[in-house]
C-alpha positions as CSV (number, residue, x, y, z in Angstrom):
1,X,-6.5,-5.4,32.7
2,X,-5.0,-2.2,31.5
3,X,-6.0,-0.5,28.2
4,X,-3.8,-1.2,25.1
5,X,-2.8,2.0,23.0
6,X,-3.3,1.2,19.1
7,X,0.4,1.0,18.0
8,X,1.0,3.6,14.6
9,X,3.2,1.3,13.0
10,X,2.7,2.6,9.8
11,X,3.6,6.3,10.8
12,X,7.0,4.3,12.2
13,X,7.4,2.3,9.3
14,X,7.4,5.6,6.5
15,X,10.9,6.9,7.0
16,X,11.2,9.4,3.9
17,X,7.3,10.2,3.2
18,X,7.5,11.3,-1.1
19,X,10.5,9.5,-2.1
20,X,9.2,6.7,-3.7
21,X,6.5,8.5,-5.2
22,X,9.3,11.1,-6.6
23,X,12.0,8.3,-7.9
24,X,8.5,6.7,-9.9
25,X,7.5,10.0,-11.3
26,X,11.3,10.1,-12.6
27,X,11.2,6.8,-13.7
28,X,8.0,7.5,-15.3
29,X,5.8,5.1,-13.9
30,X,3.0,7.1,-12.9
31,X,-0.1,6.1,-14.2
32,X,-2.8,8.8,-15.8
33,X,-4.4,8.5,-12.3
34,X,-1.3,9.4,-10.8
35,X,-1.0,5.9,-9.2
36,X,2.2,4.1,-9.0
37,X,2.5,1.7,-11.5
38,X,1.9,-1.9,-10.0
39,X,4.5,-3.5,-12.3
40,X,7.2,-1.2,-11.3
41,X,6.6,-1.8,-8.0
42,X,7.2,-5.5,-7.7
43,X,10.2,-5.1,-10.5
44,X,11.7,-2.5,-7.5
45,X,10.4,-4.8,-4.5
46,X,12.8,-7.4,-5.7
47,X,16.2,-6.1,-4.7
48,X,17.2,-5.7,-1.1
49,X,18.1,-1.8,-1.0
50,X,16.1,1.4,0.2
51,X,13.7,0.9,-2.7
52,X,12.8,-2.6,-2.5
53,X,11.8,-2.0,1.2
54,X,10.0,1.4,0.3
55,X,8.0,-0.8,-2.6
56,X,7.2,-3.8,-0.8
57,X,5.5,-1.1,2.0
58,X,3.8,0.4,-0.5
59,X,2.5,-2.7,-2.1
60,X,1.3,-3.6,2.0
61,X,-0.5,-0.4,2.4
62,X,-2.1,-0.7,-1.1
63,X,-4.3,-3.7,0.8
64,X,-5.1,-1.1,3.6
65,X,-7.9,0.8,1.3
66,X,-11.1,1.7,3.5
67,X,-14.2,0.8,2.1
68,X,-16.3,3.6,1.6
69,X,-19.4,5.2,3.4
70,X,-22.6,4.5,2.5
71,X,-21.8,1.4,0.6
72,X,-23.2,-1.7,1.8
73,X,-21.7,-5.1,1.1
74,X,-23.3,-7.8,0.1
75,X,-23.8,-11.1,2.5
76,X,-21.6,-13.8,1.1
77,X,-23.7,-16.5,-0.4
78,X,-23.3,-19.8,0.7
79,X,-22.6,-22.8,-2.0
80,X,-24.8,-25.5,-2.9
81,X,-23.4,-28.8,-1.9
């Protein structure tokens, strides 16, 4: 069986890298953190133009965080029956 490359969908899927970032900094919905502002993005996510696709993407990748080094999770506990 061959070897299958990892696909870089998301370096595909991010057309104009900045824009949305730009149109919610003049929209002012940049949090003190300098976060996009989750309630703008799913009031932009619901049309069907440049912007809606740009914040349902970045309301996808927002799920994509990496946990950090170092910090261990705990085991799930099971439930008592």
């Amino acid at each position: 069986m061959a070897k299958r490359k990892k696909k870089k969908w998301i370096k595909g899927a991010i057309k104009r890298p900045g824009a949305l970032r730009a149109k919610a900094k003049r929209a002012g919905a940049l949090g003190p953190d300098g976060k996009i502002k989750m309630s703008w993005l799913r009031a932009k996510a619901k049309g069907k133009g440049r912007t809606a696709k740009q914040a349902r993407l970045a309301i996808t990748m927002r799920g994509f965080k990496k946990k950090k080094k170092g910090k261990k999770r705990k085991p799930k506990r099971k439930r008592k029956k």
